[in-house]
C-alpha positions as CSV (number, residue, x, y, z in Angstrom):
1,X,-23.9,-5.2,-20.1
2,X,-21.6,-8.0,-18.3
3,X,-23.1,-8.8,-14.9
4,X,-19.2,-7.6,-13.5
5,X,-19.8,-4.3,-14.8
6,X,-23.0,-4.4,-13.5
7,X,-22.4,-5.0,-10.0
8,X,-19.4,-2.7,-10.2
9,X,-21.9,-0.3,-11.3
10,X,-24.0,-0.9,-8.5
11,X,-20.8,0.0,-6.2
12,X,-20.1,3.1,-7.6
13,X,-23.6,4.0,-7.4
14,X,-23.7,3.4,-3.6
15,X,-20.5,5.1,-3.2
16,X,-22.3,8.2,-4.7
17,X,-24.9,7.8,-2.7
18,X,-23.1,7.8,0.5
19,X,-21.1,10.6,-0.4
20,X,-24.6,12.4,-1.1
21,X,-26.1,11.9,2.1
22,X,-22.5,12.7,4.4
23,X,-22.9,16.1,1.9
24,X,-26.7,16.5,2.9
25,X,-26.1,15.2,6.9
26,X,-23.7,18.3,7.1
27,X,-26.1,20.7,9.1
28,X,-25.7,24.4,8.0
29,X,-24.3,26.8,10.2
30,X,-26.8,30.0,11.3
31,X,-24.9,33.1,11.4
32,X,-26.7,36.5,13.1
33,X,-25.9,40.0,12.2
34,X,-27.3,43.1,13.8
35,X,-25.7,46.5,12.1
36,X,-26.7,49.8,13.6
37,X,-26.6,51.6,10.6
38,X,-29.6,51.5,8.0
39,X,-30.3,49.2,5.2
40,X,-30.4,51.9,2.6
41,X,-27.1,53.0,3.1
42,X,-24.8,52.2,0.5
43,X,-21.4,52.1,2.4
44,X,-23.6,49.7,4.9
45,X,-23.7,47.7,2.0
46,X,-19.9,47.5,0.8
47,X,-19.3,46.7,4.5
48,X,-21.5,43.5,4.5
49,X,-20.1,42.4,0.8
50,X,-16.7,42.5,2.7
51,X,-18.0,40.2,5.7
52,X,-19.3,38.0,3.1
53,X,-16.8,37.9,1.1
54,X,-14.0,37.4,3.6
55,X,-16.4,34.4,5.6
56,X,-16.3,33.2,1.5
57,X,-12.5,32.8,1.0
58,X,-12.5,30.7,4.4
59,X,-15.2,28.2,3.1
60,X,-18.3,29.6,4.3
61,X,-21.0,30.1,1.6
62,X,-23.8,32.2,2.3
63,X,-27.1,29.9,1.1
64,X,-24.5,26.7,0.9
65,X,-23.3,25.8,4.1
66,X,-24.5,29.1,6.3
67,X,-27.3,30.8,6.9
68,X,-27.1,34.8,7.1
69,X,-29.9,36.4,9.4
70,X,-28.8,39.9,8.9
71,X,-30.8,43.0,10.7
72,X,-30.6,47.1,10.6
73,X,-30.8,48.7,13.6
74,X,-30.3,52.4,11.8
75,X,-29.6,54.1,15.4
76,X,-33.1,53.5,16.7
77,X,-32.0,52.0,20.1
78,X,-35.7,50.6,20.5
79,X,-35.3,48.8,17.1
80,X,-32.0,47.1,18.0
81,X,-33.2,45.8,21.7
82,X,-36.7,44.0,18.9
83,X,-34.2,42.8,16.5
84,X,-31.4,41.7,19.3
85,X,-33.9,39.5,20.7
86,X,-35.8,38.3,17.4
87,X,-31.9,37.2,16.4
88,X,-31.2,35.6,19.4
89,X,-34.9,33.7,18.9
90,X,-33.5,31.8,16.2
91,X,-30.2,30.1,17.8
92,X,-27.7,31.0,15.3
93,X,-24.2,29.4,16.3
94,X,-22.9,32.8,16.8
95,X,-23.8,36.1,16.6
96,X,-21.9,39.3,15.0
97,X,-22.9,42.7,16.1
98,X,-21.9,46.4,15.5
99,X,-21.1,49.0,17.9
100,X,-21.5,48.9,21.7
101,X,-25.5,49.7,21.8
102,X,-26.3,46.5,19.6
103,X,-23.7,44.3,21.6
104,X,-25.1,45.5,24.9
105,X,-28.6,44.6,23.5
106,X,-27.4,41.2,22.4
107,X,-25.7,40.0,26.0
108,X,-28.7,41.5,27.4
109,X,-30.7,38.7,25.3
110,X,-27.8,35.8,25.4
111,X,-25.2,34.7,27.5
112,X,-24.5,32.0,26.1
113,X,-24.4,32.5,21.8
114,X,-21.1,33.8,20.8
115,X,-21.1,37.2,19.8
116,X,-18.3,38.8,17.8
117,X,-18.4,42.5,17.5
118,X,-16.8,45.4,15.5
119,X,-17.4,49.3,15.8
120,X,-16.8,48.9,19.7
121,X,-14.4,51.5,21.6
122,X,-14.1,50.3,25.2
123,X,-15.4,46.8,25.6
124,X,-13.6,47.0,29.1
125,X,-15.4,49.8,30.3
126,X,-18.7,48.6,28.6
127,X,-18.2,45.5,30.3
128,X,-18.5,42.8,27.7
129,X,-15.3,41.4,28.6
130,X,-12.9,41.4,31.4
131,X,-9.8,42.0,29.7
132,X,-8.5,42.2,25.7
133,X,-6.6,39.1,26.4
134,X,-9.0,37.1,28.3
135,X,-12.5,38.4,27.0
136,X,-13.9,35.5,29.6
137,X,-17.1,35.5,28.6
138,X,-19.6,34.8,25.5
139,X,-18.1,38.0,23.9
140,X,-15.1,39.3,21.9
141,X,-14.0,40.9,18.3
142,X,-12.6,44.2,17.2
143,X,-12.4,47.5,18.8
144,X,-12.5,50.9,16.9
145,X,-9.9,53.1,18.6
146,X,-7.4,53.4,20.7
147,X,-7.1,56.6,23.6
148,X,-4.4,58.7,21.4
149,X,-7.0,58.9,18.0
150,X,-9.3,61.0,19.9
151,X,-6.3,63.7,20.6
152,X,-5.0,63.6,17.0
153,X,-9.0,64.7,16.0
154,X,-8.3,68.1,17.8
155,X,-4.4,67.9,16.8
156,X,-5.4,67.9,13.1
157,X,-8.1,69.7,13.5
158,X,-6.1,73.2,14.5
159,X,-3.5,71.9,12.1
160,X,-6.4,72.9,9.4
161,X,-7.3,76.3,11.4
162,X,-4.5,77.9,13.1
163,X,-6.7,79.6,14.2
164,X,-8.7,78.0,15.9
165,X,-10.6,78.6,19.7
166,X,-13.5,76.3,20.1
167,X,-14.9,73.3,18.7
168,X,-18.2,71.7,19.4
169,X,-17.5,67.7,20.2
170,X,-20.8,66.3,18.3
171,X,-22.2,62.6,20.1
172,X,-25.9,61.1,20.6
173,X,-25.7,59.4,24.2
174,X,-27.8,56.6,23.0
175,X,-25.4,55.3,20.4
176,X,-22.2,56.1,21.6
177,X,-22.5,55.5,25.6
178,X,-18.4,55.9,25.6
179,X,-18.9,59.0,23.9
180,X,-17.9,60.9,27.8
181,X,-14.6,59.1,27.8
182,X,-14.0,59.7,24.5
183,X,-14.7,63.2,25.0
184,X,-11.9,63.3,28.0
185,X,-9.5,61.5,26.2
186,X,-9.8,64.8,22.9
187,X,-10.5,67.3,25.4
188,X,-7.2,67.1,27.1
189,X,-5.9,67.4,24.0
190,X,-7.6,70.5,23.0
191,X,-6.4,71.9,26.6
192,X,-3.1,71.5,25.2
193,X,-3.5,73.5,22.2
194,X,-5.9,76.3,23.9
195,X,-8.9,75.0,21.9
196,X,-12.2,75.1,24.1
197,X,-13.7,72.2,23.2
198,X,-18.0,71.9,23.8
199,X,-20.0,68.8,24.5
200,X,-23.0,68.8,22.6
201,X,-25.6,65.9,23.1
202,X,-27.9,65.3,19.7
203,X,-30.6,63.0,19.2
204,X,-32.5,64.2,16.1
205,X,-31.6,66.3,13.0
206,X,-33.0,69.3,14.8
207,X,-30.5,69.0,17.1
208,X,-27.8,69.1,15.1
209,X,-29.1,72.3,12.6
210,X,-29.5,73.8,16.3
211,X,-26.0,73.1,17.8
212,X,-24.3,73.8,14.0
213,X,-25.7,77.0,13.4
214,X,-25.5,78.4,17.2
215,X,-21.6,77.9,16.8
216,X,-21.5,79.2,13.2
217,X,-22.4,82.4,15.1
218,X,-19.1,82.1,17.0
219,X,-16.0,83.1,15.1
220,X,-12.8,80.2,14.8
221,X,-15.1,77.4,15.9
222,X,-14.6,74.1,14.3
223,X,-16.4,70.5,14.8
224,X,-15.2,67.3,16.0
225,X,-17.8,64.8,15.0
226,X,-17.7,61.3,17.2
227,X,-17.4,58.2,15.9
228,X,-20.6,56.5,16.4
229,X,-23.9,55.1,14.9
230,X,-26.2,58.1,14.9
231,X,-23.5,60.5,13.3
232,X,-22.9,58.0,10.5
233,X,-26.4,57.5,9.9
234,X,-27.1,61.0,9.7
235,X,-23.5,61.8,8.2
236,X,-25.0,63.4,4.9
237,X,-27.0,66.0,6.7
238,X,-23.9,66.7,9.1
239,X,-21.6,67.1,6.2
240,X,-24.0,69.4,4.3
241,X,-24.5,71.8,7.8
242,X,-20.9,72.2,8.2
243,X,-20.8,73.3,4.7
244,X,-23.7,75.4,4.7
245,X,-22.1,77.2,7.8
246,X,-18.4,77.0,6.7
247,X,-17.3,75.1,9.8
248,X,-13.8,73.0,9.2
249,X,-14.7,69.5,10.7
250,X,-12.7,66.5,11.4
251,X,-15.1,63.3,10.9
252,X,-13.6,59.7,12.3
253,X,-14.0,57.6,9.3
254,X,-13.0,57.6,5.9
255,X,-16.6,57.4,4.2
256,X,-17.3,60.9,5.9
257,X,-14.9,62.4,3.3
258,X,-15.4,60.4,0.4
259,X,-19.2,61.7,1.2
260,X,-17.8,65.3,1.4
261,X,-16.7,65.9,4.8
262,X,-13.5,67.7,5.2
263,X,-11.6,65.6,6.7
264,X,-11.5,62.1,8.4
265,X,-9.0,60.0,10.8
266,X,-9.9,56.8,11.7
267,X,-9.5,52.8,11.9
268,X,-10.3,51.5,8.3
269,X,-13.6,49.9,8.8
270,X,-13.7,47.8,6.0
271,X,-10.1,46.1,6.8
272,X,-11.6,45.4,10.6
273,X,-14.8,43.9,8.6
274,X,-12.3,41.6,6.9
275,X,-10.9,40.4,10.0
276,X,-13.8,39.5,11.8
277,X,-14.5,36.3,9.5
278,X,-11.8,34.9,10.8
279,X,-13.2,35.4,15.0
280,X,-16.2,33.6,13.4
281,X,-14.9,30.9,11.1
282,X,-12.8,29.8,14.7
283,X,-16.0,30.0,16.7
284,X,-17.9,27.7,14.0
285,X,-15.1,25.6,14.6
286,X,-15.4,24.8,18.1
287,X,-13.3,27.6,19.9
288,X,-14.8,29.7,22.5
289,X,-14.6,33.7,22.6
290,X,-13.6,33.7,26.3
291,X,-10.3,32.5,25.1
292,X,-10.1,34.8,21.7
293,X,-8.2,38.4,22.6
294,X,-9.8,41.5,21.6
295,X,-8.2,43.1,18.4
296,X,-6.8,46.5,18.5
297,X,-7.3,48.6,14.6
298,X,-4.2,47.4,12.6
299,X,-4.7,50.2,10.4
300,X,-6.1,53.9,11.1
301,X,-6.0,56.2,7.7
302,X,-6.3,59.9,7.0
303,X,-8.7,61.5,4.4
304,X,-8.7,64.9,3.1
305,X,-11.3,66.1,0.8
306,X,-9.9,69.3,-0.9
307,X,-12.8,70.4,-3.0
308,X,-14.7,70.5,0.5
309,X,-11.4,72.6,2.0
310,X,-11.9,74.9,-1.6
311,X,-15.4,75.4,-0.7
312,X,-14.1,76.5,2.9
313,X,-11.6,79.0,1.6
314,X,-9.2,76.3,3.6
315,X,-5.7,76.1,2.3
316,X,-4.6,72.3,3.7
317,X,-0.6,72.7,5.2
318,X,1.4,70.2,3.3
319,X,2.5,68.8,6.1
320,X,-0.9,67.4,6.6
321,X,-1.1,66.4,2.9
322,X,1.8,64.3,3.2
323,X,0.5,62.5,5.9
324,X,-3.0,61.8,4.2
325,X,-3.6,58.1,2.9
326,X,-6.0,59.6,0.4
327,X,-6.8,63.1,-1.0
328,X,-9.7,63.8,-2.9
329,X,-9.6,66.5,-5.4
């Protein structure tokens, strides 16, 4: 070899070097999740493939350049306060968190990570943030609903049973501390139409096979089952009890109904899981949540499961059908 291309051999080898350790200086980024739901669950699952996927197409690589600390709370509100503070132990540069219990847990354990959250109804009210514009503090992300959805529950509901008189408004306290608002905001709805519509606190299965079969004894009763952790953990065993008793039921997301529930309106949780990538990717980039506005749902979709409506001896108005993103036959 000519000592020229030797020395320019040398160069490019330095070069490479450099660029090695500017690669290897790069620290990576610690990202903490804490879902309420359990690890088990399969539609957990496609939800987290779609937050990793989505933090993906902007540039971040789970295992490359980010670090994933991911934790399942499944509705135990003992296990998300442990695994709020265990996340917050390890200073992740920010933190993404599902449903108001696990953000409340979170800000209770850090004021100052950034949390992003989905799955919450009234950050307002909860007080994480002091307006949808101007979160203000160390928290913002996506809510769930907006006050009207709650109505349209009971609306469609009676669309289903003309006939309809009561329905029992299913809710765990624990897991969905808006639930009483939320109940308001359906209930005046249900005054509207002359549907008596029942609060009914469960925290355990037993709770639920009590308050089902008690209203199976009452003729033109229905169910309106609230959008929050406990139900969709326990949604299989809900689903089959409103079966079991022939009770119509309006669920308020779409996995409800793919899972056999009658029916389901709600904000498209995997399009909201999508969208919070890119509250993160801005965070990672130096913004601050204080000065990122809360997101309204940009999509709510209707499900109707008509083998479930067979099974029911329901016959679904068209009207309905026509309005359905999805029917399942």
């Amino acid at each position: 070899m000519r000592r020229r291309d030797f020395i320019a051999g040398l160069g490019g080898a330095a070069v490479w070097s450099v660029m090695a350790q500017a690669q290897q200086s790069v620290p990576t980024r610690r990202i903490g999740v804490l879902v309420n739901l359990r690890e088990s669950d399969e539609q957990a699952q496609l939800f987290f493939a779609a937050f990793k996927q989505s933090l993906g197409k902007l540039g971040w690589i789970d295992g490359r350049n980010i670090r994933i600390d991911c934790r399942w709370g499944a509705a135990d509100i003992n296990r998300v306060h442990t695994l709020a503070s265990e996340l917050v132990g390890l200073r992740p540069d920010v933190l993404v968190a599902g449903g108001t219990p696990v953000v409340a847990a979170l800000r209770q354990a850090t004021r100052e990570i950034p949390i992003v959250f989905t799955g919450v109804a009234d950050p307002i009210g909860a007080g994480f943030v002091a307006s949808l514009a101007r979160p203000g503090g160390n928290v913002t992300g996506f809510m769930t609903t907006e006050p009207p959805l709650r109505g349209k529950w009971v609306e469609f509901l009676k669309g289903i049973t003309p006939g309809l008189q009561r329905a029992v408004f299913l809710f765990n306290p624990e897991s969905a501390p808006f639930a009483g608002e939320s109940f308001r905001q359906a209930e005046a709805a249900a005054v509207r139409l002359n549907v008596g519509l029942i609060p009914t606190a469960v925290r355990d299965e037993s709770d639920v096979e009590d308050a089902l079969a008690a209203l199976a004894r009452i003729p033109n009763s229905g169910l309106v089952v609230n959008n929050d952790a406990f139900t969709g953990v326990h949604r299989a065993r809900i689903i089959a009890l409103a079966t079991l008793h022939r009770l119509p039921a309006i669920h308020p997301s779409r996995v409800y109904a793919t899972d056999g529930g009658l029916m389901s309106y709600g904000y498209d949780a995997i399009d909201q899981l999508r969208q919070v990538p890119s509250y993160v990717d801005r965070i990672l980039r130096g913004e601050k949540p204080a000065g990122l506005p809360v997101q309204a749902p940009t999509k709510l979709e209707m499900v109707i499961n008509l083998k479930t409506a067979k099974a029911l001896g329901l016959t679904i108005p068209r009207s309905l059908l026509a309005l359905a993103n999805e029917v399942i036959e």
